[in-house]
C-alpha positions in Angstrom: 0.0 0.0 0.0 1.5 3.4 -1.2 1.9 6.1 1.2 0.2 9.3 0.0 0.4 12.5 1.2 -1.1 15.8 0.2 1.4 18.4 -0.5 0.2 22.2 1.2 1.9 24.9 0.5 4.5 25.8 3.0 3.6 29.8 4.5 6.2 31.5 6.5 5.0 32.9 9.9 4.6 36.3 10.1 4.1 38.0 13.3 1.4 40.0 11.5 -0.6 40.0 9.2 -2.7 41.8 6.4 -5.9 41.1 4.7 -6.9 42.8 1.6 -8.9 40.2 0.3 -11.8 42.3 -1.9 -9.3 45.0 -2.7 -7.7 45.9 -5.5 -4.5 47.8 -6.7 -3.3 50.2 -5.3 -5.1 49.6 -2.0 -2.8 46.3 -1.2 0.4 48.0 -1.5 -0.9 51.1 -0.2 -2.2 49.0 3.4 1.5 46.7 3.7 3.4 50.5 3.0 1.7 51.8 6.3 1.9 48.4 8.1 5.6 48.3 7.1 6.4 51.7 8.5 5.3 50.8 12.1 7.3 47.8 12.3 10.5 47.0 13.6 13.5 46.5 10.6 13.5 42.4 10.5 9.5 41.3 11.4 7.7 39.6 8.8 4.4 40.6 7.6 2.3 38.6 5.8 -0.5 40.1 3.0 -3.2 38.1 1.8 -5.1 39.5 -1.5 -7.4 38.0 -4.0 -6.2 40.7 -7.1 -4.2 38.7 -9.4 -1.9 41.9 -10.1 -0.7 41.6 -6.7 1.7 38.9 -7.3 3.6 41.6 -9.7 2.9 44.7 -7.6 4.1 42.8 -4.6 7.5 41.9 -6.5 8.1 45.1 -7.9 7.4 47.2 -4.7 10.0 45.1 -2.4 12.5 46.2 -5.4 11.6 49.5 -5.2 11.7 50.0 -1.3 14.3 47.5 -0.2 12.2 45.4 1.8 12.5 41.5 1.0 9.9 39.4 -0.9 10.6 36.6 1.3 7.4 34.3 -0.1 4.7 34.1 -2.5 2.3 31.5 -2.8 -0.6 31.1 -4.7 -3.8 29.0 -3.0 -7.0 28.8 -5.4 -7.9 32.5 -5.5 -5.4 33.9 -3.1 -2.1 35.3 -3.3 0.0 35.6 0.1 3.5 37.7 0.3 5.3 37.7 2.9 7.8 40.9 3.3 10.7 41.5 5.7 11.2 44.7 6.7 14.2 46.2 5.8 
């Protein structure tokens, strides 16, 4: 008999988190900017959406500010990023 497992996606803990399920660009970013700015340089925070643009916003705003894109993952209709604050 096989052993079978189902595979979940692995999610980095955050200490906090976001959820901007419902909205769309710019108001993700916009939310995980201001979250960013009242946390200390190292926590993790993790933003849930469900706008598909996200997943590219996400990527290009840790380029632009310097934090790190530590994780993406993609769960049916939901994108979750996980940033580090630089």
């Amino acid at each position: 008999m096989a052993n079978t497992q189902t595979q979940t996606p692995t999610v980095t803990p955050a200490p906090k988190e976001l959820d901007t399920r419902g909205l769309n660009c710019p108001l993700p970013i916009l939310k995980a900017k201001k979250a960013l700015n009242d946390m200390a340089s190292g926590d993790l925070l993790r933003v849930v959406s469900t706008d598909p643009g996200s997943v590219r916003d996400f990527q290009a705003f840790a380029r632009q500010t310097g934090n790190d894109l530590v994780e993406q993952t993609t769960v049916g209709s939901e994108f979750t990023h996980v940033l580090k604050r630089r």
